[in-house]
C-alpha atoms as an extended CHARMM CRD file, in Angstrom:
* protein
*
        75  EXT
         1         1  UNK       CA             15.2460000000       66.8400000000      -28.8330000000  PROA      1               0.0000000000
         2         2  UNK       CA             19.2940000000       66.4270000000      -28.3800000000  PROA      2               0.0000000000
         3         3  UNK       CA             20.8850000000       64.7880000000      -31.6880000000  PROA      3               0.0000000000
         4         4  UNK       CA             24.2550000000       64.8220000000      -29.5390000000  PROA      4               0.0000000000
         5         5  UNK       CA             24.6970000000       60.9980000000      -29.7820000000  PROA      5               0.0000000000
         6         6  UNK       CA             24.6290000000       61.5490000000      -33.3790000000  PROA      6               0.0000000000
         7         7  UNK       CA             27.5010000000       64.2290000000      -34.2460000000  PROA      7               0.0000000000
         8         8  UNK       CA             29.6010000000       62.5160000000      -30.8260000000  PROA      8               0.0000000000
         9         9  UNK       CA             30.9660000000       59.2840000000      -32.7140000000  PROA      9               0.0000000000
        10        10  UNK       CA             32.0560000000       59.0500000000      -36.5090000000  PROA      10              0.0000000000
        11        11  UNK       CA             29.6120000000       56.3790000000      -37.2200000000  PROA      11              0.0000000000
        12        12  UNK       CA             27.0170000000       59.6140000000      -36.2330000000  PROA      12              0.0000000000
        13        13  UNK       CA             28.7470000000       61.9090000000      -38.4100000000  PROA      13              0.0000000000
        14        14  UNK       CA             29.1470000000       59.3360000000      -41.3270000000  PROA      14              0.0000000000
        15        15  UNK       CA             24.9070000000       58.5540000000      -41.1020000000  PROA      15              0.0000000000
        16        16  UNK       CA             24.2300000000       62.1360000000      -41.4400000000  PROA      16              0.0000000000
        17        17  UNK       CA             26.0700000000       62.9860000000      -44.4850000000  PROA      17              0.0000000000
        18        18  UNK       CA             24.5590000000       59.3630000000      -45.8570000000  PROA      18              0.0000000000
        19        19  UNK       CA             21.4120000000       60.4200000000      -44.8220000000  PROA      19              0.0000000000
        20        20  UNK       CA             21.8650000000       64.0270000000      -46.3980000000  PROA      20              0.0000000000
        21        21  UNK       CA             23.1810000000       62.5340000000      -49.9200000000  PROA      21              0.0000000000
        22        22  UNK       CA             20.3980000000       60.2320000000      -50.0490000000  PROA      22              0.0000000000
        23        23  UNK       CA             18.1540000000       63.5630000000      -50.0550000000  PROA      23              0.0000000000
        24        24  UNK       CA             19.8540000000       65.2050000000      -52.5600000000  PROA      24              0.0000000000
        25        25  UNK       CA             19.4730000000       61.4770000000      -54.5010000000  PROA      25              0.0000000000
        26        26  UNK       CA             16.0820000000       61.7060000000      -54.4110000000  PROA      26              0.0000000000
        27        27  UNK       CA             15.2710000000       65.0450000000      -54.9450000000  PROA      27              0.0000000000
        28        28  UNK       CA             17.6580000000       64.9940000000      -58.2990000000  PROA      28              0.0000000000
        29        29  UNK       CA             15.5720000000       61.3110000000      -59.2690000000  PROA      29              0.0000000000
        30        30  UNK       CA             12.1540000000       63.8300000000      -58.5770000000  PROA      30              0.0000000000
        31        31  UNK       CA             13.4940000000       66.7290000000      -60.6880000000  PROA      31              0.0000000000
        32        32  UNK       CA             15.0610000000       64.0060000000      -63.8380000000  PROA      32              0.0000000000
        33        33  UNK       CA             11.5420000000       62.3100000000      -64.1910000000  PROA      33              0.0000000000
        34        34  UNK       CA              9.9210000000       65.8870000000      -63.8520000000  PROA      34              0.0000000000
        35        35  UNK       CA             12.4680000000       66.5630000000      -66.7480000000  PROA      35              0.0000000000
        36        36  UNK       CA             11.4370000000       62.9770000000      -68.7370000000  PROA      36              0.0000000000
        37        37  UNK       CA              7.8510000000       64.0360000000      -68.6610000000  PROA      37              0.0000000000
        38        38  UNK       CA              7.5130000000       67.9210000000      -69.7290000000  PROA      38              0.0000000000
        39        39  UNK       CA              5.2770000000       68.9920000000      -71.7860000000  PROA      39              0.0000000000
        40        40  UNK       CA              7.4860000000       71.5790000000      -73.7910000000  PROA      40              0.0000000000
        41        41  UNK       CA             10.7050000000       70.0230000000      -75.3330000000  PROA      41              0.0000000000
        42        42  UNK       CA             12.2960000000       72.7910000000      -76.3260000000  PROA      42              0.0000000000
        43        43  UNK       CA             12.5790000000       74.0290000000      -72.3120000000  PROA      43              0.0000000000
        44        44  UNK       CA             15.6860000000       72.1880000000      -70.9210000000  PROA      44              0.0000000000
        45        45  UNK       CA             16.8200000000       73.4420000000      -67.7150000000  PROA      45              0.0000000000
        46        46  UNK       CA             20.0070000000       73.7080000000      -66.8430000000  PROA      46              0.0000000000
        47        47  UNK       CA             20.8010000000       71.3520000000      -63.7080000000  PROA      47              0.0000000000
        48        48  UNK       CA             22.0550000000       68.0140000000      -65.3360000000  PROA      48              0.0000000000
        49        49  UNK       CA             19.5860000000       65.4930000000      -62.8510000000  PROA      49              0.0000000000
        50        50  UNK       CA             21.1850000000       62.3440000000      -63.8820000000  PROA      50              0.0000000000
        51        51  UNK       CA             24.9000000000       62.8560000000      -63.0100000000  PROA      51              0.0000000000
        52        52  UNK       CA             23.6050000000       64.7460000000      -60.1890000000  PROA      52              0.0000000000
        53        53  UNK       CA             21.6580000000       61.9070000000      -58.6370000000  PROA      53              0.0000000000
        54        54  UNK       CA             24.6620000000       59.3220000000      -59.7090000000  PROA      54              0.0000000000
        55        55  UNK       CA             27.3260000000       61.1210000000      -57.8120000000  PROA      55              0.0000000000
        56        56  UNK       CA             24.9500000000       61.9990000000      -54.9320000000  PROA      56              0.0000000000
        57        57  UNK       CA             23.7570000000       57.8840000000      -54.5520000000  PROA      57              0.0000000000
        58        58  UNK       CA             27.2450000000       57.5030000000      -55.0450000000  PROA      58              0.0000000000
        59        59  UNK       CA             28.1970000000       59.3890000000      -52.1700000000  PROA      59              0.0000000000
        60        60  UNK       CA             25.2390000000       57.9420000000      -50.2980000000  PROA      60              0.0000000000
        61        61  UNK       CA             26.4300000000       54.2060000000      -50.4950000000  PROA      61              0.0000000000
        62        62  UNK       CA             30.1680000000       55.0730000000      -49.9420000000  PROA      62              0.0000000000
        63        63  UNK       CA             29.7610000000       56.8100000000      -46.7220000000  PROA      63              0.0000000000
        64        64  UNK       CA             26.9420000000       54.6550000000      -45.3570000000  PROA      64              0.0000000000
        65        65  UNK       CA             29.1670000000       51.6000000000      -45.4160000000  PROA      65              0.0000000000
        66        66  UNK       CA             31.3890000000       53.7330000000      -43.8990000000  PROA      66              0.0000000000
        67        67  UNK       CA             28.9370000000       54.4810000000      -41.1760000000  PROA      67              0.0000000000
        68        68  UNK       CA             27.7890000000       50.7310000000      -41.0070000000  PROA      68              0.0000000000
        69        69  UNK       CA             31.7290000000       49.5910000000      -40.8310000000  PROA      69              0.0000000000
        70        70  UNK       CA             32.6330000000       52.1920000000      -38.1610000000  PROA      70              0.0000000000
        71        71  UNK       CA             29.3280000000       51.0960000000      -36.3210000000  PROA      71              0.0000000000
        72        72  UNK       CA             30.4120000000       47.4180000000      -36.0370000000  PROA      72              0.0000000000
        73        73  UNK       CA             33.9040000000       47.8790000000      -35.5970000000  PROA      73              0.0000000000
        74        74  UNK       CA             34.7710000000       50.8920000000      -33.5800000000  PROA      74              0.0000000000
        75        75  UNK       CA             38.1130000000       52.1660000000      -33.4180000000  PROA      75              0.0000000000
């Protein structure tokens, strides 16, 4: 399977960094509500899931407009 039509246009390259941040988006929401529900309080971890999973939907919605805007409009 060829993914060249994917990295050969911007509107490619934009989807799969869109498509990556959504990953890392949902993977911070899994590890926050694993976080919400422990069963020991006193064991915090250390990754901060909340501003993690901001920035990364953040990132997400930015550069998947960007995608959808390059997609309709080519340059």
């Amino acid at each position: 399977m060829s993914f060249d039509y994917l990295v050969s246009s911007d509107a490619g390259r934009w989807t799969i960094i869109a498509v990556s941040a959504l990953l890392v988006a949902a993977l911070a929401l899994f590890g926050d509500r694993r976080r919400m529900k422990r069963k020991a309080p006193d064991s915090v971890g250390w990754v901060p899931w909340t501003p993690v999973f901001f920035v990364a939907l953040l990132v997400a919605v930015v550069t998947g407009s960007l995608a959808l805007k390059t997609w309709i409009a080519p340059v």
